[in-house]
C-alpha positions, 0 to 999 in steps of 0.5 A, a space after each residue: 325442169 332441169 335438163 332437155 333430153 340430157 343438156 343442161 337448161 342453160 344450154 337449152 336457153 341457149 338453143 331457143 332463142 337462137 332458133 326463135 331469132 332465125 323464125 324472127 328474122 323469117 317473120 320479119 321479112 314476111 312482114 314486110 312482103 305483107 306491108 308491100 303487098 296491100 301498100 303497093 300501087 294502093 291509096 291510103 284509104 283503099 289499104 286494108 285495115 284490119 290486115 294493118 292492125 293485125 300485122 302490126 300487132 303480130 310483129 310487135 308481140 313477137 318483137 317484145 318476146 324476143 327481146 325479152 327472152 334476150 333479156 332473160 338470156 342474159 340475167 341467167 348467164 351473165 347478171 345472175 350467173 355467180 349470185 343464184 343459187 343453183 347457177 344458170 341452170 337453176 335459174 332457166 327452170 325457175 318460172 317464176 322469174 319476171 322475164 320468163 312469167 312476161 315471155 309467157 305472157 305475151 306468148 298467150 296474147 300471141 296465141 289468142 290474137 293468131 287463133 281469133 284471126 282464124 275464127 274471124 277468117 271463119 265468120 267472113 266466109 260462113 257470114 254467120 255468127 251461128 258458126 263460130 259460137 262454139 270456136 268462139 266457146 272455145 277461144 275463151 277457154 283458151 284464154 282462160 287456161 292462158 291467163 291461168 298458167 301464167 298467174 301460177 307461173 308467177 306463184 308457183 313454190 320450189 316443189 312446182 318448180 320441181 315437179 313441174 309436168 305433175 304440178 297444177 301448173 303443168 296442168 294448166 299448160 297442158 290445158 292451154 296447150 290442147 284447147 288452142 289445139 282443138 280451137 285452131 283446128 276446128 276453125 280452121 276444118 270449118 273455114 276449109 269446108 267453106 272455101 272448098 264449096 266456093 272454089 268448085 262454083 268458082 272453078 265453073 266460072 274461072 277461066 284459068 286456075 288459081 296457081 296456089 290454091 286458097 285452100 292449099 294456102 290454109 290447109 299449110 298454114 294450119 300444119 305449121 301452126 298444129 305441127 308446133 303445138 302438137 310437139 309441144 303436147 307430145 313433150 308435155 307428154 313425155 315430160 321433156 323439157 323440149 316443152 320449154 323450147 318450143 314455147 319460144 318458137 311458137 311465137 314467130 310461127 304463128 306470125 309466119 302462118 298469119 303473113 304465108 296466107 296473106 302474101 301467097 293468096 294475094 300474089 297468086 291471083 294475075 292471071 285469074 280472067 273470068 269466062 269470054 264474052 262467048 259463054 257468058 249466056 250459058 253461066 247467066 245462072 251461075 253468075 247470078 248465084 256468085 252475085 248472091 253468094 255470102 263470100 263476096 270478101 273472099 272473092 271480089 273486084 278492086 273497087 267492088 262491093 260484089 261479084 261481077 261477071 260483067 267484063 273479063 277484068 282481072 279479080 283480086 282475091 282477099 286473103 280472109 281477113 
């Protein structure tokens, strides 16, 4: 990898980390309108954890790779700007350097935690284990490909470095690269078939419609994350070092698409009102199917373990987690 389209890989180095740390800052504040969001006006033991660990985790990730690739940055530019061999520009395209093997790193867990959200997602509304048996496949062979081009970043000769698309690691990066493609959009088509059957026996009973629809919100998040991967693809394709760029943003991408799901289902639901007292006669059939229906963390009451047609209280929907 020796230059993007003509620049320098230097001045490359240059271009995404300033790019990641502007989608960083975006992250940042979409964490925090997460924490606010199932902190506000909640008990301790009513916030959700699982959302907590994840958050977390997410902001910690994408933290480290910024500060790393920072790091890396400035070991090219200042540190080792008169001593490697080659200058800065040989020294961005060499992968085997420790910042940029720990950059990748923490990008695949990155990856495999914004990808295991999703299969997760998909299991609570399917509510059988049957139905994510193949993305769950294909996690692990997301993980796989991950661990495996990391370990040849970090041993890969001169002549990889070179040859960097037609080498065995460029391979597998490829590999990593088209799986998490294919396992984010197979989980995702499942998940949105799901959630369309209920939103049409919820839109029976609903008075009012949601102002930002549950399947909208994925459907979007699943564009920004599959827009991101599939220029990385057609890069690799190309043999563009545009590639080395849009590694770095993914990292932040995938937390915004997380907290986007989260913050916009759960501020979208004030004004959802079941049926009035007049037609609960003529939906008795309806409700006893909704109390029975598999989807009861998607939709519920706060306090509630079902789905309750007993009283024209507000509903507060959970964001699949």
């Amino acid at each position: 990898m020796v230059a993007l389209a003509g620049i320098p890989m230097d001045a490359a180095a240059v271009m995404s980390t300033v790019l990641e740390g502007i989608l960083y800052g975006f992250s940042v504040l979409m964490c925090l309108g997460t924490i606010w969001t199932f902190t506000y006006k909640r008990h301790i033991q009513d916030v959700n954890r699982p959302i907590a660990v994840v958050a977390t985790l997410l902001f910690v990730l994408s933290t480290a790779h910024i500060v790393v690739d920072i790091i890396h940055l400035e070991h090219g530019l200042v540190k080792y700007r008169d001593t490697f061999p080659g200058g800065p520009v040989a020294f961005f395209a060499d992968v085997t350097q420790v910042t940029f093997v720990i950059k990748n790193a923490i990008y695949t867990l990155q990856t495999l935690l914004g990808d295991g959200v999703v299969i997760y997602r998909c299991y609570v509304v399917w509510q059988s284990a049957w139905i994510i048996v193949i993305p769950c496949m294909m996690w692990c062979g997301v993980a796989a490909s991950g661990v495996c081009s990391v370990y040849y970043f970090s041993q890969a000769s001169m002549a990889e470095i070179e040859n960097f698309f037609a080498a065995k690691i460029g391979h597998w990066v490829a590999a990593f690269l088209a799986s998490t493609l294919a396992t984010n959009m197979l989980s995702t088509g499942l998940l949105a078939y799901r959630i369309w059957t209920i939103e049409r026996k919820v839109s029976a009973v609903c008075t009012t419609k949601r102002k930002v629809p549950i399947l909208r919100v994925l459907i979007d998040a699943a564009v920004l994350y599959s827009a991101a991967l599939g220029s990385s693809i057609i890069c690799f394709g190309l043999w563009n070092d545009g590639l080395y760029v849009m590694g770095d943003l993914i990292v932040p991408i995938v937390s915004i698409a997380f907290y986007m799901v989260f913050i916009r289902v759960a501020t979208s639901q004030s004004n959802q009102h079941y049926p009035s007292t007049a037609h609960r006669e003529t939906t008795e059939t309806e409700r006893r199917k909704l109390q029975q229906h598999p989807l009861q963390p998607l939709i519920q009451r706060p306090n509630d373990s079902g789905f309750s047609l007993g009283d024209s209280s507000k509903v507060e929907t959970h964001p699949l987690t």
